[in-house]
N, C-alpha and C positions, 0 to 999 in steps of 0.2 A: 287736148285743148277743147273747152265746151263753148257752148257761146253765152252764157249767165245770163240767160234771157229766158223769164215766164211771163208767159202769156196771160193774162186778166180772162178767164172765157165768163162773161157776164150776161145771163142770159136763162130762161128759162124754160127757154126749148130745147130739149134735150136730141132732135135732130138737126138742130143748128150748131149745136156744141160737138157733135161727133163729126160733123161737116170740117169746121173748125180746126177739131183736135187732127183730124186725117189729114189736112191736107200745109197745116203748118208745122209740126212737131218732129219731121224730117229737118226741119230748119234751126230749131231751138233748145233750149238748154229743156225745159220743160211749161208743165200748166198751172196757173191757181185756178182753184175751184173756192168759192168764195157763197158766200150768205146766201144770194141770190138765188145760184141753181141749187144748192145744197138743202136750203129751206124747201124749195121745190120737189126734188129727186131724192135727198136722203142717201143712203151709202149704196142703195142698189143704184142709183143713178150716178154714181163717182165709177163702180162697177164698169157699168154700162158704157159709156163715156170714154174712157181708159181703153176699151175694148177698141179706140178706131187709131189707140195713139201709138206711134213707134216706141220700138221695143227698151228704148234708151230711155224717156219720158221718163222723169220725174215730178211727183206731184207736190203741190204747193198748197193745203187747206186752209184756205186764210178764214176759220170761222172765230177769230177774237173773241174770246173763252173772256168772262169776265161775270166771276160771281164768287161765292163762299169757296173754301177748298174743297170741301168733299164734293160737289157738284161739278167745278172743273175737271178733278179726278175722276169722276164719272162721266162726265163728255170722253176723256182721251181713254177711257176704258171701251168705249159703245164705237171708237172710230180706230181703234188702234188695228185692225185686222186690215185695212187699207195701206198701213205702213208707210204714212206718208214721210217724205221726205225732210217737209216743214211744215207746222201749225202754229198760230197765230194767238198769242193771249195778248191780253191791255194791262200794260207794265199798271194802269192806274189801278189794277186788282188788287196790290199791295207784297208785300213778302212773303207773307204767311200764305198767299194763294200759288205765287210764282213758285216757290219752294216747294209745296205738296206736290204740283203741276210735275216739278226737277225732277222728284226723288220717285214718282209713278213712271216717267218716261226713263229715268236711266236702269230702271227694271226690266219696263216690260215695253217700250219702242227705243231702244237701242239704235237704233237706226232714222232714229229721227231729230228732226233740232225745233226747239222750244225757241220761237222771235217772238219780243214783246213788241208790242206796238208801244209806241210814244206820242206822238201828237198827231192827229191824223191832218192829210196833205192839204185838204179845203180850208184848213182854218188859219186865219194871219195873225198879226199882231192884236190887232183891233179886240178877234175872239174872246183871246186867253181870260180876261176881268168874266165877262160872259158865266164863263164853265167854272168862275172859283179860282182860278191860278192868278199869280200877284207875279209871277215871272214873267219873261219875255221868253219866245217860242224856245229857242235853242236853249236856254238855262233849265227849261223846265224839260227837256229832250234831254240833257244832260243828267237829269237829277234824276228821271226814269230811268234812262240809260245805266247807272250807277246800280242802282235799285236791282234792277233784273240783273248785271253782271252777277251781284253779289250774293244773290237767290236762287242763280243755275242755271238761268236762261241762256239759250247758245248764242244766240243775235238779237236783233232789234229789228223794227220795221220803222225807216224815218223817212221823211223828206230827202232829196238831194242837196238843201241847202242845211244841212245840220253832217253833213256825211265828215266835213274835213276836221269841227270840231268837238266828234265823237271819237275820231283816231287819234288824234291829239290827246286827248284824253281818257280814253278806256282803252287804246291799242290796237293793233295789227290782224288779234286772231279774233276778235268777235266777226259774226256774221250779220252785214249789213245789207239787206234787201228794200230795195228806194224803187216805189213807185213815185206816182209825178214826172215821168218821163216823158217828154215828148220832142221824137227825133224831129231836126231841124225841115226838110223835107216834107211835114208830113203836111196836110191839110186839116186834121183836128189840131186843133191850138188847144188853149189852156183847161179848158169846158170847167168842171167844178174842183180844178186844183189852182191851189193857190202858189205853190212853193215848187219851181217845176226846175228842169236841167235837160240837154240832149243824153242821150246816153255814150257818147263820148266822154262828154263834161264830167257825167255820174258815175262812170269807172275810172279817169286821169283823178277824180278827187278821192276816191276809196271804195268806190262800192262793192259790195260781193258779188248780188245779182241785181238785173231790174227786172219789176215788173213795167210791162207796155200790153194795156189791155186796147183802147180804140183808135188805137195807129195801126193797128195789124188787124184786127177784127173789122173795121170798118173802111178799109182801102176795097179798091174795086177787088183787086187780088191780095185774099189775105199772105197767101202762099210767098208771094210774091214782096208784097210789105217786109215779112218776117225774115226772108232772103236779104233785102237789102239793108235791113237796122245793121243784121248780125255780117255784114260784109263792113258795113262804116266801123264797127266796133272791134273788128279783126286784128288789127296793128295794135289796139290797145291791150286785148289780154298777151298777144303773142309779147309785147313790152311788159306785160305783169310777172 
């Protein structure tokens, strides 16, 4: 039994991050490593980084790949010796992107699962006119969701309020990975998520994994934060 808990390490100090990784990842399912440090550090700094994390740790790259095909296939070509466990494209890249993305990673990272992203968690109702979309959050999460099933993507990256009616409708085995989490507990409330859930609430509704980046990052004790999410969350997977 794991605890389907990654950590958000957001940050661009790379001995804040290995601080971080040592002293939580006895605790958790694994890490994302995301735009932030990555833009920063690059693959010797994922390298690095990795270096402080227990031996189970798996990693999460959430650098949301979104451009022509042959360029995305050239990101997971230049990242693929890290072997991540998850990487992160924008279901809005289209078919033709997610599909090249599919048939490179069932090659040559075998070992890794392709989440599209869908609408990301800051943005509500209000947004969607904004960015172009004529739908309402969950329809257009939906119609992504579709998208990427049908193009090779292993999961999705949603909200925890899209979680119940993406399994309703796409099924059981996709991999859904819902940040916007924030354990009841914590003392960061909502900060720039708009679509949030305990993570109780976001695995009794369907989720695979959560991400929880500054509920455990920013408690006095991260160690300690990550200890207690993944003890509230305990009866749930033991019930999955």
């Amino acid at each position: 039994m794991t605890s389907k808990v990654f950590c958000a390490i957001d940050t661009t100090d790379l001995k804040q991050a290995q601080n971080w990784i040592s002293s939580i990842t006895p605790h958790i399912h694994g890490i994302k490593l995301g735009m932030e440090f990555f833009y920063t550090h690059g693959k010797s700094g994922v390298e690095k980084a990795l270096s402080q994390a227990d031996q189970n740790t798996e990693i999460f790259l959430d650098l949301k790949l979104h451009d022509i095909p042959n360029t995305v296939v050239g990101a997971l070509r230049a990242v693929q010796n890290l072997s991540p466990k998850f990487i992160t494209l924008h279901g809005a890249g289209g078919r033709k992107m997610i599909e090249a993305a599919s048939e490179y990673a069932a090659q040559h990272l075998p070992n890794t699962q392709l989440l599209a992203v869908t609408i990301l968690t800051h943005l509500a109702e209000e947004d969607m006119g904004d960015i172009g979309y004529q739908n309402a959050v969950t329809d257009q999460v939906l119609k992504l969701g579709h998208l990427a099933k049908e193009s090779g993507a292993h999961g999705l990256v949603c909200s925890p309020k899209e979680i119940s009616a993406l399994r309703q409708t796409l099924g059981s085995d996709l991999t859904l990975m819902v940040p916007g989490i924030r354990p009841a507990s914590t003392a960061v409330q909502k900060d720039d998520q708009t679509r949030v859930m305990t993570p109780k609430e976001a695995l009794e509704t369907g989720a695979s994994h959560l991400v929880i980046g500054r509920p455990i990052t920013q408690a006095d004790s991260p160690a300690d934060a990550a200890d207690r999410i993944v003890k509230e969350i305990t009866p749930c997977i033991a019930a999955a």
